[in-house]
C-alpha positions in Angstrom: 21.6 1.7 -0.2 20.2 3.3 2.6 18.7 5.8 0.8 16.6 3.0 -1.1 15.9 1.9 2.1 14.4 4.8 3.6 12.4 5.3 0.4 11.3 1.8 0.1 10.1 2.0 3.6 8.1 5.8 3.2 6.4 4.1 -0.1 5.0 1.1 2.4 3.8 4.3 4.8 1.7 5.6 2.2 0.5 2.9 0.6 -0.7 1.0 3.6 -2.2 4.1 5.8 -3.9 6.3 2.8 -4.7 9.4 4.0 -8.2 10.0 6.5 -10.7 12.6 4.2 -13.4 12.6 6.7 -15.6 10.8 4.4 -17.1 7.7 5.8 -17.5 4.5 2.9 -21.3 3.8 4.4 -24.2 6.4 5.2 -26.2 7.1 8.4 -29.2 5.0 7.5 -27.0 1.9 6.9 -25.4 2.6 10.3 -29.0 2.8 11.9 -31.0 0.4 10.0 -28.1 -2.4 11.6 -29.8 -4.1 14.0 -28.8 -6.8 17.2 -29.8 -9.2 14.3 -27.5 -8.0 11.5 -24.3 -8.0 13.8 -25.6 -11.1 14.8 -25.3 -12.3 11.1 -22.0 -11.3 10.6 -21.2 -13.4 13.9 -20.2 -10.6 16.3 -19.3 -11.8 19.7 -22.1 -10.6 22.3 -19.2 -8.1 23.8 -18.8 -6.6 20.0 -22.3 -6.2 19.7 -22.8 -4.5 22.9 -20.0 -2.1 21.7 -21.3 -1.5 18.1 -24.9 -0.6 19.3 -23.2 1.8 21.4 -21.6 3.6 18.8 -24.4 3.0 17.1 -26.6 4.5 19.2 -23.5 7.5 20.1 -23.8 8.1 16.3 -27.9 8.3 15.9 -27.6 10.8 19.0 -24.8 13.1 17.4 -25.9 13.0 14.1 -29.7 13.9 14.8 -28.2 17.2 17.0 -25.8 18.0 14.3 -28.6 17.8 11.5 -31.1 19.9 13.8 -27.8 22.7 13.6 -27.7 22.4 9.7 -24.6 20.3 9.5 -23.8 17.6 7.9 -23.2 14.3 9.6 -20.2 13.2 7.2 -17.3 13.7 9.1 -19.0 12.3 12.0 -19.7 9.4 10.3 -16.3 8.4 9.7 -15.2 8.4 13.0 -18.0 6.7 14.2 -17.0 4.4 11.2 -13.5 4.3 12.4 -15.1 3.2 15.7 -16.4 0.2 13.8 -13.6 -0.8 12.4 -11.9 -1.3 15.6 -14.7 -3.6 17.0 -15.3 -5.8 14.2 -12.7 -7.8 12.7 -11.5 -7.7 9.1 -13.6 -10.1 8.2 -17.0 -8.8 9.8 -16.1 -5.1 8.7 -16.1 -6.2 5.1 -19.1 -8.6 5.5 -21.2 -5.3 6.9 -20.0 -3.3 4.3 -21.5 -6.3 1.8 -24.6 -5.8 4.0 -25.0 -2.3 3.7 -24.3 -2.4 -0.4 -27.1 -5.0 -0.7 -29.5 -3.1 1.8 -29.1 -0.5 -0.7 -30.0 -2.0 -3.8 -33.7 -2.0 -4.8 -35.6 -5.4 -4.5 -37.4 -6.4 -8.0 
């Protein structure tokens, strides 16, 4: 029984915290082209704003110094993502993802 247990419990560990690639789910130019009235939009507080322009801003500076080295900005990103995610809440994190797909997407 307890082994079940144990194994029951390891299974909820891996399926709930998957593992961190370094690989961010948006791209730098969705990260910059967010602007005071996109966070606005998804109804960040003025506090969360102040914080995501930050790392916003953090991001734009450490990415442009990483691409002028020859790197990529990719792992970067997804800690600066990761940053994100612990200013927004659920709900606003999945709404700016939404915002960044549809940025994307050609207008016809």
């Amino acid at each position: 029984m307890r082994t079940i247990l144990v194994v029951f419990g390891l299974s909820l560990l891996a399926f709930k915290a998957p593992a961190q690639t370094g690989s961010s789910t948006v791209d730098y130019e969705c990260l910059l082209a967010t602007d005071q009235v996109a966070w606005e939009a998804l109804g960040l507080s003025r506090d969360q704003a102040k914080r995501a322009g930050q790392v916003k801003e953090a991001c734009e500076e450490e990415c442009a110094e990483t691409r002028a080295k020859g790197g990529s900005e990719n792992a970067l990103l997804a800690g600066y993502e990761e940053e994100l995610r612990g200013i927004l809440t659920p709900e606003q994190y999945t709404g700016w993802l939404k915002w960044c797909a549809t940025r994307a997407q050609p207008t016809h």
